[in-house]
N, CA, C and O atoms as a GROMACS GRO file, in nm:
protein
  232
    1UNK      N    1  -0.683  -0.534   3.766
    1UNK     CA    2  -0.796  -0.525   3.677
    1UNK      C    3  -0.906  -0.615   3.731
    1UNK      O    4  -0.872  -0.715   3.793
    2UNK      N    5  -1.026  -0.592   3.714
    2UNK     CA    6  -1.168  -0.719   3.770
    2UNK      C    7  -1.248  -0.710   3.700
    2UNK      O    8  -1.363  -0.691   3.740
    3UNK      N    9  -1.216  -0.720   3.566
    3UNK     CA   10  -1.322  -0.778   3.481
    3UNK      C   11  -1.285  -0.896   3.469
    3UNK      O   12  -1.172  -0.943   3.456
    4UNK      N   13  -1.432  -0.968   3.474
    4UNK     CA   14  -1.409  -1.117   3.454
    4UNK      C   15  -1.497  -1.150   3.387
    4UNK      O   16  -1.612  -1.110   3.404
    5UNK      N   17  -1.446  -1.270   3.253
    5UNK     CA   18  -1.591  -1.324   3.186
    5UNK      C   19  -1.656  -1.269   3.126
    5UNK      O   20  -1.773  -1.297   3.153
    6UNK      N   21  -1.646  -1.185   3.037
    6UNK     CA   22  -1.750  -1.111   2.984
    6UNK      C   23  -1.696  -1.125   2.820
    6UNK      O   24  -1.593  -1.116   2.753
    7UNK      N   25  -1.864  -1.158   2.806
    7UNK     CA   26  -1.869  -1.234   2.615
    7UNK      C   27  -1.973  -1.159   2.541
    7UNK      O   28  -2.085  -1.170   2.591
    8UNK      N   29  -1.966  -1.094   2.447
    8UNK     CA   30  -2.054  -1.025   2.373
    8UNK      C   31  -2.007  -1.031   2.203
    8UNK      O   32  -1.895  -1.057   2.160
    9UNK      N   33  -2.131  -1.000   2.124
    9UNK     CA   34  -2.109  -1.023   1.999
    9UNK      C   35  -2.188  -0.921   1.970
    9UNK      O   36  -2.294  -0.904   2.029
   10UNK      N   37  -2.136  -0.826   1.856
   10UNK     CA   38  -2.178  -0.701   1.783
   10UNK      C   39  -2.228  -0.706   1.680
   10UNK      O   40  -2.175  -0.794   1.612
   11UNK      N   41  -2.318  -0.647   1.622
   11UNK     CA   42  -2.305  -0.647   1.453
   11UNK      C   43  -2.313  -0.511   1.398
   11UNK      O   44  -2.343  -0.406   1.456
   12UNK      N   45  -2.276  -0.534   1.260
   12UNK     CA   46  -2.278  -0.351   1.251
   12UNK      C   47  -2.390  -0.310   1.265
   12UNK      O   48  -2.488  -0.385   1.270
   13UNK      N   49  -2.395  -0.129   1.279
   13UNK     CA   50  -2.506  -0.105   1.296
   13UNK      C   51  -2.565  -0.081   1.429
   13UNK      O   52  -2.624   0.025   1.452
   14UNK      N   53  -2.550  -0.187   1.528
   14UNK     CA   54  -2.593  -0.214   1.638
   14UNK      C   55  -2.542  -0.125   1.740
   14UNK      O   56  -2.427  -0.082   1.728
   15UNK      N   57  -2.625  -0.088   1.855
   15UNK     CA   58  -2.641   0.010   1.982
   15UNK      C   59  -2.555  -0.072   2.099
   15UNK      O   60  -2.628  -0.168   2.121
   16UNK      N   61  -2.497  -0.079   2.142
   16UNK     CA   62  -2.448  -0.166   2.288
   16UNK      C   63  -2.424  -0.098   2.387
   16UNK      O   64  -2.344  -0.006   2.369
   17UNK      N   65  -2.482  -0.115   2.525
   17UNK     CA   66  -2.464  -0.008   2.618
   17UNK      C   67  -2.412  -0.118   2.746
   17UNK      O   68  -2.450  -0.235   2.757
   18UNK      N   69  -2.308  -0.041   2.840
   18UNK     CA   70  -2.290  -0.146   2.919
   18UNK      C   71  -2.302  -0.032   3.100
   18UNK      O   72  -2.264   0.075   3.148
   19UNK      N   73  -2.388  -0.167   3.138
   19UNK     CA   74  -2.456  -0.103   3.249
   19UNK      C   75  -2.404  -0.173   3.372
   19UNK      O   76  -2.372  -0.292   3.362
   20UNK      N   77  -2.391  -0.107   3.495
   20UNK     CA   78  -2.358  -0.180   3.641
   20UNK      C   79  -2.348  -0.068   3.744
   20UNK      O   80  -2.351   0.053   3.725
   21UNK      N   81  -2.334  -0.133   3.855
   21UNK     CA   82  -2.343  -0.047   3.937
   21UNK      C   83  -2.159   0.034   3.968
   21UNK      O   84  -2.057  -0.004   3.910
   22UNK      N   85  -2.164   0.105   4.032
   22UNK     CA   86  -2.013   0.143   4.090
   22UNK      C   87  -1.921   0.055   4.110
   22UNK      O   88  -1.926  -0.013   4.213
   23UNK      N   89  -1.824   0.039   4.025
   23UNK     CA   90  -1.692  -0.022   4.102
   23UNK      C   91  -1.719  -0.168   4.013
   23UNK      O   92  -1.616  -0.234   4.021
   24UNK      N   93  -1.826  -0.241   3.929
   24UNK     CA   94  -1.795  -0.341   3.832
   24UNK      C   95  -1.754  -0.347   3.713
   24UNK      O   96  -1.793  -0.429   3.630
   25UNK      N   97  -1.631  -0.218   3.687
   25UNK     CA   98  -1.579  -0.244   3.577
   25UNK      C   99  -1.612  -0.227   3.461
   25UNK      O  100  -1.581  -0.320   3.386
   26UNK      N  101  -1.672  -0.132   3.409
   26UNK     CA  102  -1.754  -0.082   3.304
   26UNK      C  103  -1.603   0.016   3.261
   26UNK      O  104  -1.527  -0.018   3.171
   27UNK      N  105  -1.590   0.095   3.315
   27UNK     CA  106  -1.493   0.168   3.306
   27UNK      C  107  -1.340   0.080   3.230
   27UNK      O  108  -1.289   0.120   3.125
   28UNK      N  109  -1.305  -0.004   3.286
   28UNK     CA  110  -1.198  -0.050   3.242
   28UNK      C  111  -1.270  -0.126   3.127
   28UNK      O  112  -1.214  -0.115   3.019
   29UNK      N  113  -1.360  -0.184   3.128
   29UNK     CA  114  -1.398  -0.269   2.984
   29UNK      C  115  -1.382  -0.174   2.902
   29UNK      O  116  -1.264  -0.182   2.869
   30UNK      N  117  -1.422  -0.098   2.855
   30UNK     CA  118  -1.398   0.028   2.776
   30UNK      C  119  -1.256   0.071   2.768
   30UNK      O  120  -1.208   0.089   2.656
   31UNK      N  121  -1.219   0.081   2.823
   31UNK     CA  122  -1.056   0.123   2.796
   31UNK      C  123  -1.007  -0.020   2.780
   31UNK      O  124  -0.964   0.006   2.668
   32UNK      N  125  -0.979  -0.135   2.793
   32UNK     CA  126  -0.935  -0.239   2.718
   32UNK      C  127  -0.988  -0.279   2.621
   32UNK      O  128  -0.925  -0.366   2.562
   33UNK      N  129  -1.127  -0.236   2.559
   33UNK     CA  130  -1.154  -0.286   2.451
   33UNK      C  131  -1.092  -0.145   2.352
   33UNK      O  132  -1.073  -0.168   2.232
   34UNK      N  133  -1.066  -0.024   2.399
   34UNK     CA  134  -1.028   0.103   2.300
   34UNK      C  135  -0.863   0.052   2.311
   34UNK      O  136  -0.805   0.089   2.209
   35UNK      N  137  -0.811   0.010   2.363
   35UNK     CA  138  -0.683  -0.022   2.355
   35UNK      C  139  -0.572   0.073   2.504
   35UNK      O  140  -0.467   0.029   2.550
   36UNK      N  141  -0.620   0.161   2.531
   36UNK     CA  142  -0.588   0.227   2.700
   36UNK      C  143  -0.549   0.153   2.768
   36UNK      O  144  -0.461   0.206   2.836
   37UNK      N  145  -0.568   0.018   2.804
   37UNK     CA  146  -0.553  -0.055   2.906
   37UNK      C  147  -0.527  -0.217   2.766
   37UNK      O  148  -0.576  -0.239   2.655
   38UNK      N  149  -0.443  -0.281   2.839
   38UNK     CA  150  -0.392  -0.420   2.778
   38UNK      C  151  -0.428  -0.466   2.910
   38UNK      O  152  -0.411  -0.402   3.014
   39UNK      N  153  -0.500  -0.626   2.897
   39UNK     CA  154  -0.535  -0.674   3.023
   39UNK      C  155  -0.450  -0.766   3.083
   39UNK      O  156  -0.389  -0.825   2.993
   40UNK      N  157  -0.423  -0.799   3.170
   40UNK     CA  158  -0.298  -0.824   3.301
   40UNK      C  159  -0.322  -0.990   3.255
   40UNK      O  160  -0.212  -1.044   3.261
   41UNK      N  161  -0.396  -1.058   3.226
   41UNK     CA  162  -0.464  -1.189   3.230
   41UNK      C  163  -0.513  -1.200   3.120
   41UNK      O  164  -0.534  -1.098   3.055
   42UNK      N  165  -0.552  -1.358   3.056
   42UNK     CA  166  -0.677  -1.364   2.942
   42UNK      C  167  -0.603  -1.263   2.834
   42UNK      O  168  -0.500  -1.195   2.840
   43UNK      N  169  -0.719  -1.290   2.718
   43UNK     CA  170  -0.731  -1.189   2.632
   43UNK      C  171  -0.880  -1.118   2.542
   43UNK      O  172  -0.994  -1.164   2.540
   44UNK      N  173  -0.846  -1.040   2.500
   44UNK     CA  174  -0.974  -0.937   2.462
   44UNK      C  175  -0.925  -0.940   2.302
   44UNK      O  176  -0.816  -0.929   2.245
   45UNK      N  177  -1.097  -0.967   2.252
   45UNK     CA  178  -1.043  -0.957   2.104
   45UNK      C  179  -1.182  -0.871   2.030
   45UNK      O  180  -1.304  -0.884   2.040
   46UNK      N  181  -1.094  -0.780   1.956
   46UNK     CA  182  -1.223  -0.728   1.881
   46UNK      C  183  -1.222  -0.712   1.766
   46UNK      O  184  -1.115  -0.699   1.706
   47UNK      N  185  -1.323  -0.711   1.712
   47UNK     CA  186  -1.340  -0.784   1.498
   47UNK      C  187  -1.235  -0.894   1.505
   47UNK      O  188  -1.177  -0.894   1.396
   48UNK      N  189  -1.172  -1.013   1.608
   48UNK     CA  190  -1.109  -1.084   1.572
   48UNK      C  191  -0.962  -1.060   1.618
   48UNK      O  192  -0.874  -1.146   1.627
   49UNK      N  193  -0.952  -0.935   1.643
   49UNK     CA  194  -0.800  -0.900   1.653
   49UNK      C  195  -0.747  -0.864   1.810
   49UNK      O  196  -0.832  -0.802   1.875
   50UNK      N  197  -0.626  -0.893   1.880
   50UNK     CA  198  -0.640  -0.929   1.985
   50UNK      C  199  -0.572  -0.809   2.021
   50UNK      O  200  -0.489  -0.746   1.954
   51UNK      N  201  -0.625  -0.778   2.160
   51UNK     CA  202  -0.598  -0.578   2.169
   51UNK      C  203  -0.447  -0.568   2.186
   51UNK      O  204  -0.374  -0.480   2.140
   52UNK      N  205  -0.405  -0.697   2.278
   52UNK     CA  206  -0.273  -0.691   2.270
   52UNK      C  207  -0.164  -0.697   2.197
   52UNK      O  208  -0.055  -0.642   2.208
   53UNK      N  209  -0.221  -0.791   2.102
   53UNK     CA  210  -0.102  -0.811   2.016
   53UNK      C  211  -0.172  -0.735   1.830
   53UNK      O  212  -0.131  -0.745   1.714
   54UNK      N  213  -0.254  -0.686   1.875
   54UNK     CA  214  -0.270  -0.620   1.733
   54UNK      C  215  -0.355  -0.476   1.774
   54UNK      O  216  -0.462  -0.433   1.729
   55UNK      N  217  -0.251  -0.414   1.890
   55UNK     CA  218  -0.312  -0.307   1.913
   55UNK      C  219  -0.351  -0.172   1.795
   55UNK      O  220  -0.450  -0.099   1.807
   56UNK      N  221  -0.263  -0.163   1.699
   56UNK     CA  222  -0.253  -0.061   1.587
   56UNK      C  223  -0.352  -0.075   1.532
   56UNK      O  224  -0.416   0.021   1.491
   57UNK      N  225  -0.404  -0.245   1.512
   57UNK     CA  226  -0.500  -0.262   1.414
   57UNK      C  227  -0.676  -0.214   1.446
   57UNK      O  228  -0.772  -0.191   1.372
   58UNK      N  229  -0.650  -0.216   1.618
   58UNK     CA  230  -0.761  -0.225   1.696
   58UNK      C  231  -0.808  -0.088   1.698
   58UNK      O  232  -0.910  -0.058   1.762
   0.00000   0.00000   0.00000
């Protein structure tokens, strides 16, 4: 996996688009934040809940 570092905050309502060139991982951010992918390292949390260990909820 090579996402690295990446911090963002949502609110409802709100548009978020994620942009880069070929091959930086846009693709897998998206599938670990939908739950597709659990990340190898670190963790990913969304509304609070961590994809790994509260994947159902996610």
């Amino acid at each position: 996996m090579a996402v690295n570092h990446v911090t963002f905050d949502m609110r409802r309502g709100e548009i978020f688009g994620v942009l880069g060139p070929n091959g930086s991982g846009k693709s897998t951010l998206i599938r670990v934040l939908s739950t597709l992918m659990i990340p190898d390292t670190g963790y990913v949390k969304v509304f609070g809940h961590d994809v790994a260990e509260d994947e159902m909820i996610v």
